[in-house]
N, C-alpha and C positions, 0 to 999 in steps of 0.2 A: 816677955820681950822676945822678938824675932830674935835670930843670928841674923849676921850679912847672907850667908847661902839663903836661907829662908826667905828673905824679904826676893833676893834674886831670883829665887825659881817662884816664887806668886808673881814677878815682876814679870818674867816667862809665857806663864799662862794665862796672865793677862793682856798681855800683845796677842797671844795669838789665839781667845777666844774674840780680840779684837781685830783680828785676820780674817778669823772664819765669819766674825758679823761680817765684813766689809765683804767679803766671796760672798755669801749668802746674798745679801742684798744688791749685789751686783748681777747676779741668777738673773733673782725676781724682778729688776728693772730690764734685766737686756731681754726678757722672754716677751712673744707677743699675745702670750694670755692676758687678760685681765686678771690681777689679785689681788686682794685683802685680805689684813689680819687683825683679829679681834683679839683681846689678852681674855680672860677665864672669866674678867667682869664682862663682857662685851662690848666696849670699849677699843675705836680703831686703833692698832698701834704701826700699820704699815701699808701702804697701797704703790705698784708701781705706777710707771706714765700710764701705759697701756690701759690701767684702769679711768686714769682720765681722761684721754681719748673716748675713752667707752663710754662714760658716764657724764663727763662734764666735772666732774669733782677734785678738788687738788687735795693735796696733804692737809692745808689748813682748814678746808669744810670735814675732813673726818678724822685726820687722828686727835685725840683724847673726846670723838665725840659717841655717843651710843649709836648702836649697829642701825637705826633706825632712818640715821639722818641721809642714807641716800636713795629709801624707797619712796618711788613714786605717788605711790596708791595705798589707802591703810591695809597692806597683806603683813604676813607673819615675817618676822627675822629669822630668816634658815641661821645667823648667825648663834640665836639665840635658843635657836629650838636645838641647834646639836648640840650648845653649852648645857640645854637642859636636859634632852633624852643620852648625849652621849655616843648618838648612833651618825653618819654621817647620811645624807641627805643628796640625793644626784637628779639630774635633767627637771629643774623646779623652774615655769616659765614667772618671770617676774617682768615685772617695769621700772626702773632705778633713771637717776638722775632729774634735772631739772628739762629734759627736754622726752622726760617718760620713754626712754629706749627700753625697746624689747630685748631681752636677755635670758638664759640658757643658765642659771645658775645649780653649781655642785660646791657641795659643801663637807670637811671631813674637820673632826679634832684634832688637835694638836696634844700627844701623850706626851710627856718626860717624867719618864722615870717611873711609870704607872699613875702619873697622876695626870687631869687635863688640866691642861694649862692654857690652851684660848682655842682658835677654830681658825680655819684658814677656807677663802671663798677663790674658787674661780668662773667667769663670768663668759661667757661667751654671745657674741652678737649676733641674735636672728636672723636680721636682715642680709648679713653675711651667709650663712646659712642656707638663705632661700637662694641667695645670688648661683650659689656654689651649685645648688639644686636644679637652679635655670639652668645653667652652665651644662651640668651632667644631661639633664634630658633633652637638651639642645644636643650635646653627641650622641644620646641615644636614637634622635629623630634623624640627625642623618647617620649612624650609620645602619639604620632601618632602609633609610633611603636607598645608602650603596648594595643593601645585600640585595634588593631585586635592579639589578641594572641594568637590562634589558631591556629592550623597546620593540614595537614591531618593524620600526626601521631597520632594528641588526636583523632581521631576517631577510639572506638575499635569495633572490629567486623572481622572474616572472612568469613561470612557466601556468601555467592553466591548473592545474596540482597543486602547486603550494600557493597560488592566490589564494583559490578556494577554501584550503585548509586556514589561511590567515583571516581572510572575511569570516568565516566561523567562530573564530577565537576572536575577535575583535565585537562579537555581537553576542557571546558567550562573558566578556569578560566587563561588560552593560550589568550583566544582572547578575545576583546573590545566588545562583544556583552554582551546585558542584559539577566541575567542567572532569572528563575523562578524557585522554590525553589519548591516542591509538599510534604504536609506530613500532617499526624496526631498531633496535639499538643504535646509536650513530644519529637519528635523523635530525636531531633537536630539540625533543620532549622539553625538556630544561628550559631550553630558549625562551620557548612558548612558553610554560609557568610564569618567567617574570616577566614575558610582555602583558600575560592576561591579568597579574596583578600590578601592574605598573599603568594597566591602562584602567583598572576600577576605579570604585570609591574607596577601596579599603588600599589607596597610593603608598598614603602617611603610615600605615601600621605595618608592623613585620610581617618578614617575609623567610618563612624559616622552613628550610628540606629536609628528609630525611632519608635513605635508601632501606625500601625493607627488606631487601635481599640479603643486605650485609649482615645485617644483624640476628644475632640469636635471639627466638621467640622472645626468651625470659629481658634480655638487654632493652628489645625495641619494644616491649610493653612498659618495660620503665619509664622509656625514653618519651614516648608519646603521653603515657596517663599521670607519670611521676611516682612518686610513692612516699611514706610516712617513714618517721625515725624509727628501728627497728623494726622495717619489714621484714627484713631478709638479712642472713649475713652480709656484710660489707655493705652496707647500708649507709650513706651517711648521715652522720648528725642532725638533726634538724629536718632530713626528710631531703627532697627535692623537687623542684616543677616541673610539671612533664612540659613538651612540646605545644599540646593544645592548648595550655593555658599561655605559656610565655605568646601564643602566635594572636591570642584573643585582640578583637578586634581587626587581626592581620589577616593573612591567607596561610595554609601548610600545605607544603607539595609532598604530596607522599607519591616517590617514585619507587615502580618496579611491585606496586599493588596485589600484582597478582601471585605473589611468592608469599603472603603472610598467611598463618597461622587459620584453622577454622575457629579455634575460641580465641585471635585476636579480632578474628572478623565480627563475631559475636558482640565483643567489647567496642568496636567500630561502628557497628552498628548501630550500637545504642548513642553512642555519642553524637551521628547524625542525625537520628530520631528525637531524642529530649537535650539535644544542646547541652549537656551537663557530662562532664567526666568523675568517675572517684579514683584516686590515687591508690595503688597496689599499699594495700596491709589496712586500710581505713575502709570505712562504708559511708561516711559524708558526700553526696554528689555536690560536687563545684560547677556553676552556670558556666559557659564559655560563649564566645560569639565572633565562630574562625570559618570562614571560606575553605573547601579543601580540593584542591584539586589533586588530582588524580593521573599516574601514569605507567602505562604497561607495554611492555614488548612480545607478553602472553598471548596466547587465544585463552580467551577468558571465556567461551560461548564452551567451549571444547573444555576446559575444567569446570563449568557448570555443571555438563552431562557425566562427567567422572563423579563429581559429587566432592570437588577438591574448593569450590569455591560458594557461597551462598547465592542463592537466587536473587534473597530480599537483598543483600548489599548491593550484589551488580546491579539490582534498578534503582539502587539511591545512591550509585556513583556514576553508572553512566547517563545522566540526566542530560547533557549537551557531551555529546562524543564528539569529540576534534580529531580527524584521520590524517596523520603526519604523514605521507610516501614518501617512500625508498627513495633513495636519490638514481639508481637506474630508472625509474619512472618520470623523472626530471632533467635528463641528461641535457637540454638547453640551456638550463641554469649553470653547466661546470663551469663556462667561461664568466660565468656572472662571479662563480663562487672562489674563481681560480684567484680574479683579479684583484676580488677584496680579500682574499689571504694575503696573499703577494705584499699587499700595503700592508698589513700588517704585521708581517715576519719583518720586513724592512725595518721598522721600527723596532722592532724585541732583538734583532739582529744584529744591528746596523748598518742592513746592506742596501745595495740602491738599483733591484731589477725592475726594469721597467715595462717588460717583453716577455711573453711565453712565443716559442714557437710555433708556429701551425701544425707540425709534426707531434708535436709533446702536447699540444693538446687533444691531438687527435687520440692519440695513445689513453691522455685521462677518457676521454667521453665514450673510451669503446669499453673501457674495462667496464663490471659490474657493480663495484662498487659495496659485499658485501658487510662492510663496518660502514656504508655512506658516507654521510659528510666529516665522522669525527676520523674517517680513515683516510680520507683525501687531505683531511688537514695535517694529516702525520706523515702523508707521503708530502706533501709540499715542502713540510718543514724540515722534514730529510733532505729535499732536492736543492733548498737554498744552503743548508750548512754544505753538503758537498760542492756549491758550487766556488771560486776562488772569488778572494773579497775585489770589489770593484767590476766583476761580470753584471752586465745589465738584462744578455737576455739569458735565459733558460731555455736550456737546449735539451733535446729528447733523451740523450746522454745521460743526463743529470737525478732524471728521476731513478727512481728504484726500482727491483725490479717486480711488474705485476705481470701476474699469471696469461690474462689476456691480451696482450700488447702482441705487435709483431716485433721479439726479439730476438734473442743469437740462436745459432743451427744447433741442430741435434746433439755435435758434434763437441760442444763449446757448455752443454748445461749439463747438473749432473741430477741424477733423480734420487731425493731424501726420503724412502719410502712413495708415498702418492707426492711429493710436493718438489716441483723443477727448483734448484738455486743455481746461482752461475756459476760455473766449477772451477773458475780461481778464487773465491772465494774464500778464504780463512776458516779450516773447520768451526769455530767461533761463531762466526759470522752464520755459515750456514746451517748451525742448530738453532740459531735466533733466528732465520727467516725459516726455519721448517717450521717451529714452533708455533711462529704468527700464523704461519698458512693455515695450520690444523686447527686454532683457534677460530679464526674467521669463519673457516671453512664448516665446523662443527656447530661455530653459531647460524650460519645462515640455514642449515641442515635442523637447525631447532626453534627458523623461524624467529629469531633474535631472544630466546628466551633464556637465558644466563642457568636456572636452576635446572634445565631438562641438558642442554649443556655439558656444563659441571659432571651431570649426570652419566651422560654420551661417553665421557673422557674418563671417568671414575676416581672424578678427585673429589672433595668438598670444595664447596660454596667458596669457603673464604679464601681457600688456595687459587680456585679459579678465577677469582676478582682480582687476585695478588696478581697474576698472570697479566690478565687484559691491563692491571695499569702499569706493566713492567713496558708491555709492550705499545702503552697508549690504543687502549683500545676501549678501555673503561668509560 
């Protein structure tokens, strides 16, 4: 005979193993998995909505029936094959219900206690699956689209120079061959890339950059060819895709060409020759089928005869040469290029100029222009933030100050080493415009070539890059 305590505490644990059934089933019905439960016969003893959603099947078509009663097509019982091997069973494609829906079934035991005691299924919906799949390479396809968003409409200019160079690239970007890009830092190398890929057949496919300046040999070999799990220390898991492959079927703009490596070139070369890359630490060649254009600020003719660049590559990259000119060689276009900044600082701004002076333009179209157009766009966007909000025109005033302008006396400027700044200036201020000057000024002295440069000033590469995007010049 119980005591009264006894009978009370089983009276205890039977509410609240009748607690935890009623949570547990409450789980399994609120979750929007599909699930079923088999006891050790396999025999249904549980399924929530979601599996009838899924299947068509209610409580009364499977519990106390065998696991069998809700497939489609005579396949195996994953119910019954884990009640028999014990092992659970994952991604098994099945057909269940009366309207044969495709399904994603995993399947694991149910232990207590070390012994099995039935199986439990979860079911997932294919066709949900494929939706999810459209879904994802529908935002892949556009945002393949947004990464070359270019056109050759953004390119302003009428001048006789940059037509020319635009009808080249527009009759270059017609056919599958590799386009080489020629120009001074600044001119819009870039631009051009995603017009010439935005205007091919290769529209729909990525369109993916690289700079090989930036990079350390060993980094930008990765980056381009990929590599295998445990090639190298810090390696990741699994390996990774290089560039060529992610861009296959696309286009890769390899800017700044003439700074990599002689055995990347090597590796480059073969890649444009047999269409195939191998991944750093493997010997498998991978097919690829990538458009590459090409762009340098180099005298690439002049590291040929140094012996710094391949012969064979430069005739299998400059296959259509596209000559970008300096924007001093185009000085009719500044009011073309002044006015479509203008509209668009207004907008990133919020301001509303509607007027350059004829004075202030005069001033941009005399100076030279050594950073061209990415340096005109920095002087712009300097002369709108100084100017006060609700000014409509821009007044000569406004701009900052360049070297070549008729600006203040002798008297009135102070000399930074080789570089004038205005002598109320903020010492501040005028180590930041010495700074830029030397920069510019070393670039155009190297022929826009960032690593001779670098070189010039005796810093590294990476510091000198760091420099030009402090100063927007990059």
């Amino acid at each position: 005979m119980f005591t009264r305590t006894e009978i009370e505490d089983l009276s205890a644990q039977v509410n609240d193993l009748q607690d935890i059934r009623i949570l547990l089933t409450a789980i399994i019905h609120s979750t929007q998995d599909a699930i079923s439960v088999a006891d050790e016969e396999g025999l249904g003893i549980l399924i929530n909505p979601a599996y009838t959603r899924l299947t068509g099947l209610t409580a009364e078509d499977v519990i106390g029936k065998p696991p069998t009663v809700d497939i489609a097509e005579g396949e195996e019982s994953m119910h019954m094959k884990v009640l028999r091997t014990g092992q659970a069973v994952r991604g098994v494609s099945m057909k269940v219900g009366p309207k044969r829906k495709e399904v994603i079934v995993n399947v694991a035991p149910i232990i207590v206690q070390g012994k099995q005691r039935g199986s439990v299924a979860v079911l997932q919906d294919v066709s949900e699956i494929r939706r999810l799949s459209e879904e994802l390479e529908g935002a892949k396809r556009l945002i393949r689209h947004l990464e070359a968003k270019y056109t050759f409409t953004d390119i302003i200019g009428e001048s006789e120079a940059i037509r020319a160079a635009i009808e080249q690239a527009e009759r270059a970007a017609l056919t599958p061959a590799t386009v080489m890009l020629r120009g001074e830092s600044g001119t819009g190398k870039e631009l051009f890339a995603h017009a010439i890929h935005r205007h091919s057949t290769r529209q729909k496919g990525q369109f993916l950059r690289v700079n090989c300046a930036a990079l350390t040999d060993s980094l930008l070999e990765s980056e381009l060819f990929g590599y295998v799990e445990g090639a190298f220390t810090g390696a990741r898991r699994g390996g990774k895709t290089g560039l060529f492959e992610e861009a296959n079927g696309g286009t890769l703009f390899l800017d700044e060409i003439g700074d990599i490596s002689l055995n990347l070139q090597t590796k480059l070369l073969r890649v444009l020759q047999e269409r195939e890359v191998i991944r750093v630490g493997d010997n498998q060649p991978i097919s690829v089928d990538v458009r590459v254009i090409a762009a340098t600020n180099a005298n690439l003719e002049e590291k040929l005869r140094a012996g710094y660049f391949r012969e064979d590559l430069y005739y299998r990259l400059n296959v259509i040469p596209v000559l970008i000119p300096p924007l001093r060689q185009r000085r009719s276009d500044i009011p073309h290029l002044v006015h479509h900044l203008i509209r668009r600082f207004n907008q990133d701004y919020g301001r509303c100029v509607e007027q350059v002076k004829e004075e202030a333009l005069q001033i941009l179209e005399q100076y030279d222009w050594p950073g061209n157009v990415r340096e005109l766009e920095n002087v712009l966007g300097r002369a709108i933030i100084n100017m006060k909000v609700g000014d409509t025109v821009m007044e000569a005033s406004y701009l900052p100050f360049l070297a070549h302008q008729p600006g203040p006396s002798r008297s009135e400027v102070a000399v930074v080493g080789q570089v004038s700044v205005p002598a109320l200036a903020s010492f501040e201020e005028m180590q930041r415009q010495w700074e830029r000057e030397v920069l510019m000024r070393t670039l155009a002295q190297a022929g826009g070539n960032k690593t001779k440069a670098a070189q010039i000033l005796g810093m590294s590469i990476r510091n000198f890059y760091y420099k030009l995007e402090r100063h927007n010049l990059a």
